[in-house]
DRENTI-659750 format. One record per residue (C-alpha): residue number from 1; x, y, z. Coordinates in pm, 1 decimal, m for minus. Each point is the difference from the previous one (the first is absolute). Layout:
> nr|x|y|z
> NUM|X|Y|Z
...
//
This chain:
> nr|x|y|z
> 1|0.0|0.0|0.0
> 2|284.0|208.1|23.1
> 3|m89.6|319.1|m293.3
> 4|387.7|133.3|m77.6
> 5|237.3|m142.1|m147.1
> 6|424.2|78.1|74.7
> 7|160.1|179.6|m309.2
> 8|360.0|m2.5|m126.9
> 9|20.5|359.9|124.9
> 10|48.9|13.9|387.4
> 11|m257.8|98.0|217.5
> 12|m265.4|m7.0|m322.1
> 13|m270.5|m197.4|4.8
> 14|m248.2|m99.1|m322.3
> 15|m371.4|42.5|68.7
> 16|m85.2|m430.4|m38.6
> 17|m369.7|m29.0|100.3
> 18|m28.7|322.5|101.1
> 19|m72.1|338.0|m198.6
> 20|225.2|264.2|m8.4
> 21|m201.5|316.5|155.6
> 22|111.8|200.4|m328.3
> 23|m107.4|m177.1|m301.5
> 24|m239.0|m287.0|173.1
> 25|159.3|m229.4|m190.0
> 26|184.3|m335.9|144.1
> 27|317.2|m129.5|m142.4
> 28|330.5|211.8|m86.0
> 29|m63.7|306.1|241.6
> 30|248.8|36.4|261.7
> 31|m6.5|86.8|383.9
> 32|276.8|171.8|199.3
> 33|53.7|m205.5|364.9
> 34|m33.8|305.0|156.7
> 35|m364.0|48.8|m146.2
> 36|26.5|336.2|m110.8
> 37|58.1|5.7|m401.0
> 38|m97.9|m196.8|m273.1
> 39|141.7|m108.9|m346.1
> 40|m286.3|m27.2|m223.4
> 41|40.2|m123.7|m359.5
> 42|m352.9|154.4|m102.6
> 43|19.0|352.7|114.8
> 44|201.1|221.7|m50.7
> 45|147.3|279.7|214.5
> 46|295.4|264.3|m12.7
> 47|251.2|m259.7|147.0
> 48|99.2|m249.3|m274.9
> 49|74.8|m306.6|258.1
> 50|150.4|m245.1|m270.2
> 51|m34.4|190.2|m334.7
> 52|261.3|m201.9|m171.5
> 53|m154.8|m358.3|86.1
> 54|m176.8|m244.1|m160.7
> 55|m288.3|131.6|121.1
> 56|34.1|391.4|131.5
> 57|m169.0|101.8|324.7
> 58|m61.0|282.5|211.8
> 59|16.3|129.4|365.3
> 60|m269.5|84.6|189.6
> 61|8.2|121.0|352.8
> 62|m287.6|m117.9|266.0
> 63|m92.4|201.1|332.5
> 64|m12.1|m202.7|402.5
> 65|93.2|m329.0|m161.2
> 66|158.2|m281.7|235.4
> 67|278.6|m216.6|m107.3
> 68|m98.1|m338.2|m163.2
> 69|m86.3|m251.3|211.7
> 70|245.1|m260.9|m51.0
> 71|m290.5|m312.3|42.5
> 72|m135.1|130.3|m307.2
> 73|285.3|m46.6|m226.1
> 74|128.8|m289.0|m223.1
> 75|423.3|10.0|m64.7
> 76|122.9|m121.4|m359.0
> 77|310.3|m200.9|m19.6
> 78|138.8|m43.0|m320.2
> 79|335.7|m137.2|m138.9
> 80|140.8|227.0|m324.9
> 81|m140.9|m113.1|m317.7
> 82|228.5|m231.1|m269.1
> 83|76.1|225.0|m298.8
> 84|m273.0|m178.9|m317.8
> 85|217.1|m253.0|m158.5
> 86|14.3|m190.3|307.8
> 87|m387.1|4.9|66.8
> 88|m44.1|m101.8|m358.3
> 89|257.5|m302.9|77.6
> 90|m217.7|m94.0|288.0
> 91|m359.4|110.0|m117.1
> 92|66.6|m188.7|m326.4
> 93|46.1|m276.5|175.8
> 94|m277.0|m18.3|216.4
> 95|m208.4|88.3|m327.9
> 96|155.3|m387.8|m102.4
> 97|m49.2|m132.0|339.6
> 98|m377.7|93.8|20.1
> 99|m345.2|m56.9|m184.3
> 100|m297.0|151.5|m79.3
> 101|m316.0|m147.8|184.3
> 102|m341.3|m97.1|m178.4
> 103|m172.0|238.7|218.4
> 104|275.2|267.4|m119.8
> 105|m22.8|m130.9|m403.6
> 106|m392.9|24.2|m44.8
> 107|1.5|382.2|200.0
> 108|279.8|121.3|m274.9
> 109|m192.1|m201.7|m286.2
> 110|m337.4|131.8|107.6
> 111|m203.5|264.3|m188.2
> 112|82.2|256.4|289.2
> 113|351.0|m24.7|m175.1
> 114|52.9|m192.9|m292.9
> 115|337.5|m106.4|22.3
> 116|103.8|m334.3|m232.7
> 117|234.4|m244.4|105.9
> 118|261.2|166.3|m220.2
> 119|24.2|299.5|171.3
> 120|m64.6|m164.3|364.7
> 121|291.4|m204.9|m88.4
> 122|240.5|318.6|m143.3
> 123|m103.9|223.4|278.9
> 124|146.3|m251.0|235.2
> 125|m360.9|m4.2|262.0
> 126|36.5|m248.2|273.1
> 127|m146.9|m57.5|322.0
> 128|204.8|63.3|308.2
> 129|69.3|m340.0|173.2
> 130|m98.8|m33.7|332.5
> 131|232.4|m282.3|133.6
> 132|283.9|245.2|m135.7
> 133|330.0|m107.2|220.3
> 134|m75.7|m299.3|m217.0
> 135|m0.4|235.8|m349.2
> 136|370.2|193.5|166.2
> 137|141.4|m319.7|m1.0
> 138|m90.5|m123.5|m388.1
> 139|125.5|397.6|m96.0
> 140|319.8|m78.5|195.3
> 141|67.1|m350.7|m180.5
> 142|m31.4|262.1|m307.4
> 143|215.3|279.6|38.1
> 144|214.0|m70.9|356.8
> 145|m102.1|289.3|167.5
> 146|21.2|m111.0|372.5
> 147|m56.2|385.6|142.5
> 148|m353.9|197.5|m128.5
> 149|45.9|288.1|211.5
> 150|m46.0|291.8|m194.7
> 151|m294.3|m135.5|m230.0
> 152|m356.8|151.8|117.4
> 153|m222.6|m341.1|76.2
> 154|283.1|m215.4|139.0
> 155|32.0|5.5|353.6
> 156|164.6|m242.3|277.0
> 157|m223.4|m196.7|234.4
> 158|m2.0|m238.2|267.5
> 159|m0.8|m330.6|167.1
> 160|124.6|m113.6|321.7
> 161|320.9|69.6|m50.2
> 162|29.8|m3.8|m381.3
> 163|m17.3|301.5|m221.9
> 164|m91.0|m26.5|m387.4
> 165|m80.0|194.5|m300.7
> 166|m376.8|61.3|m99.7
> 167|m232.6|229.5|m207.5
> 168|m267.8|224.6|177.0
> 169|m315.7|m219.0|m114.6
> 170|m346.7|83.4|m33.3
> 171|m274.2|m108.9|m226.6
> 172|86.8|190.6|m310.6
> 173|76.1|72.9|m396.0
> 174|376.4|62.6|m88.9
> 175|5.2|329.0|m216.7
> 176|387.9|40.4|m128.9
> 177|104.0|387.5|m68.1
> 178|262.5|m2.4|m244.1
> 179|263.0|277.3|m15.1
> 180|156.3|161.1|m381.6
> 181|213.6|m309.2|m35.2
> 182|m287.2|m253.6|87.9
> 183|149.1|m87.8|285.9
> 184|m249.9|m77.9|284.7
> 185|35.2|203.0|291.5
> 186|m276.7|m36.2|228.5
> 187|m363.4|m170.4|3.9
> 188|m344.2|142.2|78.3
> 189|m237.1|m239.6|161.1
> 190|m362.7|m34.4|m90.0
> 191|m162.7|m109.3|363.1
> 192|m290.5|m289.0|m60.7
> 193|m171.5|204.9|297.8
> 194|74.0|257.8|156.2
> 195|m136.1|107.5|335.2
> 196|m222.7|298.6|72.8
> 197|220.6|281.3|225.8
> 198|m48.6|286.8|183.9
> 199|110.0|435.1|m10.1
> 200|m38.7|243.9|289.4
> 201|m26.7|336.5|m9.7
> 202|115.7|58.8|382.3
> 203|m150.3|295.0|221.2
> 204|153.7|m156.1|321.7
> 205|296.2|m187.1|10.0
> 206|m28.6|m337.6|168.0
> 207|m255.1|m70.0|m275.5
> 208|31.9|m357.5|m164.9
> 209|m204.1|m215.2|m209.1
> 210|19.6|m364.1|m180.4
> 211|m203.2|m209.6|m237.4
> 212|m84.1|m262.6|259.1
> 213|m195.4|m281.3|m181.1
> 214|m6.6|16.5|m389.1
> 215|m134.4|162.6|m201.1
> 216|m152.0|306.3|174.8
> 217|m15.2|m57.7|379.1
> 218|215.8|322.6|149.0
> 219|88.5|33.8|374.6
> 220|113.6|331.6|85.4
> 221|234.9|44.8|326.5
> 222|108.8|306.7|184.9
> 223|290.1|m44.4|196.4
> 224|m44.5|m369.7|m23.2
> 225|m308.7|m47.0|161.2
> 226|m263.3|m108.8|m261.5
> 227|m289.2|315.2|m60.2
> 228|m202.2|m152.2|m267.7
> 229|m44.3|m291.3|m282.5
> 230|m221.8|18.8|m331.3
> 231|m15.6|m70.9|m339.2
> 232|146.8|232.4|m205.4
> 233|m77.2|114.4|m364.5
> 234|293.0|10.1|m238.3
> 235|95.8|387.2|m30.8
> 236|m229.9|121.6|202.8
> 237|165.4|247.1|289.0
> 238|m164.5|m56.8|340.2
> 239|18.7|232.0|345.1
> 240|179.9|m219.1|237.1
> 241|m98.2|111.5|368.0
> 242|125.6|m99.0|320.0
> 243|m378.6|m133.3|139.7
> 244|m293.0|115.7|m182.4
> 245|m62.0|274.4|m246.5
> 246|m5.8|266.9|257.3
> 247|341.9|m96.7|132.6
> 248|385.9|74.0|m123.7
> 249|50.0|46.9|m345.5
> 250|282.4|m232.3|m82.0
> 251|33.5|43.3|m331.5
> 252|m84.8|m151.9|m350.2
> 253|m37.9|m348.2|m135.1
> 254|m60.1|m190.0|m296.4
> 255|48.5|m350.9|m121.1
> 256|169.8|m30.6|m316.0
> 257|26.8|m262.6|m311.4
> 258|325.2|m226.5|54.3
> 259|256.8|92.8|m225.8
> 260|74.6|m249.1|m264.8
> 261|318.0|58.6|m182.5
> 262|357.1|m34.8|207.2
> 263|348.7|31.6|m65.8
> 264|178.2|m339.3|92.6
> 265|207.9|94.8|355.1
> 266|141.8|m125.6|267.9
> 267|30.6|358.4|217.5
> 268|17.1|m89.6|376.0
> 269|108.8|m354.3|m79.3
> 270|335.2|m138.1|122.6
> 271|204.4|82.1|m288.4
> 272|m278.6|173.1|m173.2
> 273|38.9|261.5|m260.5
> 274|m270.1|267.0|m143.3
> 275|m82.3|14.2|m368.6
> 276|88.5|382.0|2.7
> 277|247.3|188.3|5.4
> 278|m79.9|53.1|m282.8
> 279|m327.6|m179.3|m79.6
> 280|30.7|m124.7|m387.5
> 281|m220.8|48.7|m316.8
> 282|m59.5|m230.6|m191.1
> 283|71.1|m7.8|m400.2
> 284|m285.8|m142.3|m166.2
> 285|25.8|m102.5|m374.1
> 286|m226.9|m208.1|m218.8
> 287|9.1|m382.8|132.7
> 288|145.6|m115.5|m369.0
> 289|325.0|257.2|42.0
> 290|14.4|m81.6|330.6
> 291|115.8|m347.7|m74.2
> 292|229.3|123.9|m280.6
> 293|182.1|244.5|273.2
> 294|314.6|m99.3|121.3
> 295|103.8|42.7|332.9
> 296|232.5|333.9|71.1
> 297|m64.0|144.3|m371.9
> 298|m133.2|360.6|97.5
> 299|m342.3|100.3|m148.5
> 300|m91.1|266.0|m207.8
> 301|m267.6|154.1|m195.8
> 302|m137.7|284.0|m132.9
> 303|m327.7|18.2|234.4
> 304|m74.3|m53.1|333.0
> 305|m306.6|m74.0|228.6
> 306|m22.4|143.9|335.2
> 307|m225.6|m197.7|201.4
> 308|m61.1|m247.9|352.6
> 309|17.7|m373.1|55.0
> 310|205.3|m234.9|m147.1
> 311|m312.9|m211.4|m79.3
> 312|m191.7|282.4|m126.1
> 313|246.1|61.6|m222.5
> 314|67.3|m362.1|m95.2
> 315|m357.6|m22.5|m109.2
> 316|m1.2|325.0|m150.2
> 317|308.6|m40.5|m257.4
> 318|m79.7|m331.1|m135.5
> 319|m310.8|116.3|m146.5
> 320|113.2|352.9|m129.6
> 321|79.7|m213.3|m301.1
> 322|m318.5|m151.4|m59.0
> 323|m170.2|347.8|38.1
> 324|226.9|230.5|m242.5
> 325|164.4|m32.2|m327.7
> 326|381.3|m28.3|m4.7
> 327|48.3|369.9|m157.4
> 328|m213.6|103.8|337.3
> 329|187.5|m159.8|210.3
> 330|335.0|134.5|m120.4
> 331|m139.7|342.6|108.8
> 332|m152.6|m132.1|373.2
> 333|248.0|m268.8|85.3
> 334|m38.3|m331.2|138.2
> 335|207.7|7.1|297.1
> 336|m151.8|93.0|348.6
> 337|148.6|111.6|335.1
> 338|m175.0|m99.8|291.3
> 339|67.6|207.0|289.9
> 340|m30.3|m127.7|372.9
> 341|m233.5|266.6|40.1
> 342|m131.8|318.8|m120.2
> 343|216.0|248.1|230.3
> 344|314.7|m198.2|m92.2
> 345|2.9|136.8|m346.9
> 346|328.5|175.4|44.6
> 347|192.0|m347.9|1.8
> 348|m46.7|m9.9|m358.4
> 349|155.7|293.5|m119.3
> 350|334.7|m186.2|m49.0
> 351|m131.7|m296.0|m155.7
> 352|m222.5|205.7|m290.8
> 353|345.0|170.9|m7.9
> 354|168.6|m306.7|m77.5
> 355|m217.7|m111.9|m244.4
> 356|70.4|267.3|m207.6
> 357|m413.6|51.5|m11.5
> 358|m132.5|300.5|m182.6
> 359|m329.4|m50.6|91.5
> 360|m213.8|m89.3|323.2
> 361|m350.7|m75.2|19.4
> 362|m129.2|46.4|364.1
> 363|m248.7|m228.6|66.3
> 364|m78.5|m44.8|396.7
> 365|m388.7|m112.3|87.1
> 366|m325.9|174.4|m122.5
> 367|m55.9|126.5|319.5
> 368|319.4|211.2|m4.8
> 369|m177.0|349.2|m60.7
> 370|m249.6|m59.6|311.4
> 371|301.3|m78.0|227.1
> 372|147.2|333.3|127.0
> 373|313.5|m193.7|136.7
> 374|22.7|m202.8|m331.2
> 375|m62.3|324.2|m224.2
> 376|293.0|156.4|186.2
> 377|211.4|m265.3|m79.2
> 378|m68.4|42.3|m376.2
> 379|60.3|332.0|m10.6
> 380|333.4|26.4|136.9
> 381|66.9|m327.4|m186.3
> 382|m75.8|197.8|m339.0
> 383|205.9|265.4|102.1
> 384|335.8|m228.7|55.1
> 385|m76.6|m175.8|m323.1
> 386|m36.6|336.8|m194.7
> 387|338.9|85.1|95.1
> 388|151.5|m325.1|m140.0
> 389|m122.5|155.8|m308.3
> 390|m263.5|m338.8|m125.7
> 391|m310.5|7.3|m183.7
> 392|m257.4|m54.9|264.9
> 393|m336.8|m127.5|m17.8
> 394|m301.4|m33.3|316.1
> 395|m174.8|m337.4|m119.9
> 396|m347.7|39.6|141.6
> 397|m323.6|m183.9|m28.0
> 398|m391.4|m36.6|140.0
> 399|52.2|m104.9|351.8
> 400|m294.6|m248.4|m91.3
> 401|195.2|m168.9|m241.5
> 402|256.2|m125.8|253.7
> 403|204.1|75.5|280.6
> 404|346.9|m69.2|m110.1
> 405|155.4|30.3|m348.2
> 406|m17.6|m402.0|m26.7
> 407|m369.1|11.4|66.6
> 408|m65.9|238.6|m270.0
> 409|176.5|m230.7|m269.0
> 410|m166.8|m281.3|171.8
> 411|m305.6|141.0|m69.0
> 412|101.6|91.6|m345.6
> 413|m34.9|358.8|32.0
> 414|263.5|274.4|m134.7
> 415|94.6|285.0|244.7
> 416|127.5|373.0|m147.2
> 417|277.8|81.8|m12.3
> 418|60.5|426.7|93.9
> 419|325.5|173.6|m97.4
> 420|164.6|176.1|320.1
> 421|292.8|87.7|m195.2
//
């Protein structure tokens, strides 16, 4: 139940569960220890806090804040990360050591996605093994690696007295992100399903709450002792009061879908290592030149899409093809980036660099207009892309049509495509 998470940065804490009181957002915020300023990466302020970051933030200054309770915070431990063409040594082999599941086949074959057994088998899918110490040991009779400290999913563990090599496990898809020189360096997992959570929006401090029984039954707690339990509606804030609605107001509540998509890590583990630092993008060309790319040549082209979710993207660029003649795509391109998230957009600056593109075609979700926090991102995105000096192009569609660029080709619909620059 703990709602902060420890940082890199000493004495910073990232808002987990909990909202930061600037933006009301969870997730990437940041919290002094002393409880009187906070990094937000939403709003800004006059006091760039990391400008030159991944992702920028700013300071903000709160009044007759205590320090941060210690019980409410989580610490990360994480050993440095192995530079990529040692995680592709390792991740390649536990692509060989692994297999995709019948349950995991007929989701990626089904209508909702419409992948064939061509391009399930290029893309490298697979389902994370669950009796994994066993899969460490087949990927050591493969390459000799003894030592996996440094690669995010690997982790020591325990028993008795013996020690031995495993995977962080959970009922999942494998999703490889491959760098420029299709090298894996680092796997998102597709969770079979995930569990409802909570977010607070605290008044008091001492204010905690859990998902006790799945899917919806929430207990809130102040200052450990228990103050109420109900089913919850997903995203829908409650009061939380200490007794009745005439009593305390604690703060804010609401119950929110589990998330489904994961990096593969093994933070906090013995010998554990975080998939940042920096998190990767993934390089996603047609499934037929996939196979036809060799390992370590660098990639190029002349066009570029900008975009999120290595599956997404997958789905997305294998049927660009089937949708648009070859003297159209020669203008669009047929090779997607898939960033690890919107507000991470900066990471691929070098890479569009490197591919010598000359033209980018922003595509994030159809929804990115109505999200202020989104439409900020795309706007400052535009503006470091207009300096590179590319043709650049807003791909937009009816929201009705599909979420996600692969739903709209899924769906057989064409977006527009509007000229920034």
């Amino acid at each position: 139940m703990k709602t902060l998470r420890q940082t890199k940065m000493k004495g910073w804490y990232e808002f987990y569960r909990e909202t930061c009181p600037i933006c009301n957002h969870a997730g990437g915020c940041m919290i002094h220890e002393k409880g009187d300023r906070v990094a937000c990466i939403r709003s800004e302020s006059k006091f760039p806090f990391s400008k030159n970051s991944a992702i920028p933030s700013w300071l903000h200054w709160l009044n007759g804040k205590d320090p941060i309770p210690k019980g409410q915070v989580s610490f990360i431990k994480s050993e440095k990360k192995k530079e990529d063409g040692y995680l592709h040594e390792v991740y390649t082999a536990l692509l060989d050591c692994t297999v995709l599941s019948d349950e995991h086949f007929e989701h990626l074959t089904s209508s909702k996605r419409q992948l064939s057994t061509e391009q399930i088998y290029a893309r490298g899918y697979r389902t994370l093994p669950q009796k994994s110490w066993n899969t460490v040991k087949d990927i050591f009779q493969l390459t000799n690696i003894k030592d996996f400290t440094g690669v995010p999913g690997f982790h020591l563990a325990k028993k008795g007295a013996n020690r031995y090599w495993t995977i962080n496990s959970y009922p999942s898809i494998l999703i490889p992100f491959r760098n420029q020189l299709n090298e894996i360096v680092g796997f998102q997992t597709r969770v079979d399903n995930p569990k409802n959570d909570v977010e607070i929006n605290k008044r008091k401090e001492g204010l905690q709450v859990r998902v006790k029984e799945q899917p919806n039954l929430v207990q809130i707690l102040y200052d450990g002792e228990i103050v109420k339990e109900k089913k919850m509606e997903i995203d829908k804030w409650e009061h939380a009061y200490y007794g009745d609605e005439t009593g305390e107001l604690l703060g804010f509540v609401r119950l929110v879908k589990g998330q489904r998509y994961f990096w593969l890590s093994s933070t906090n583990r013995d010998k554990g290592t975080s998939p940042g630092d920096p998190a990767p993008i993934h390089v996603s060309v047609p499934s037929k030149k996939l196979v036809q790319w060799k390992t370590g040549e660098k990639h190029k082209c002349e066009s570029v899409w900008l975009s999120e979710g290595p599956l997404k993207c997958d789905i997305a660029v294998d049927l660009l093809e089937k949708i648009y003649s070859e003297e159209e795509l020669k203008k669009i391109g047929d090779t997607m980036l898939a960033l690890p998230g919107v507000g991470s957009w900066r990471l691929a600056i070098p890479m569009i660099k490197e591919m010598e593109a000359k033209r980018v075609n922003i595509c994030f979700d159809a929804d990115m207009m109505k999200n202020i926090h989104v439409k900020k991102h795309l706007f400052n995105c535009v503006k470091e892309l207009q300096q590179l000096g590319v043709e650049l192009f807003l791909v937009i569609w009816n929201e009705k049509d599909g979420k996600g660029i692969d739903d709209i080709y899924l769906n057989r619909k064409l977006p527009s495509f509007k000229k920034l620059c």
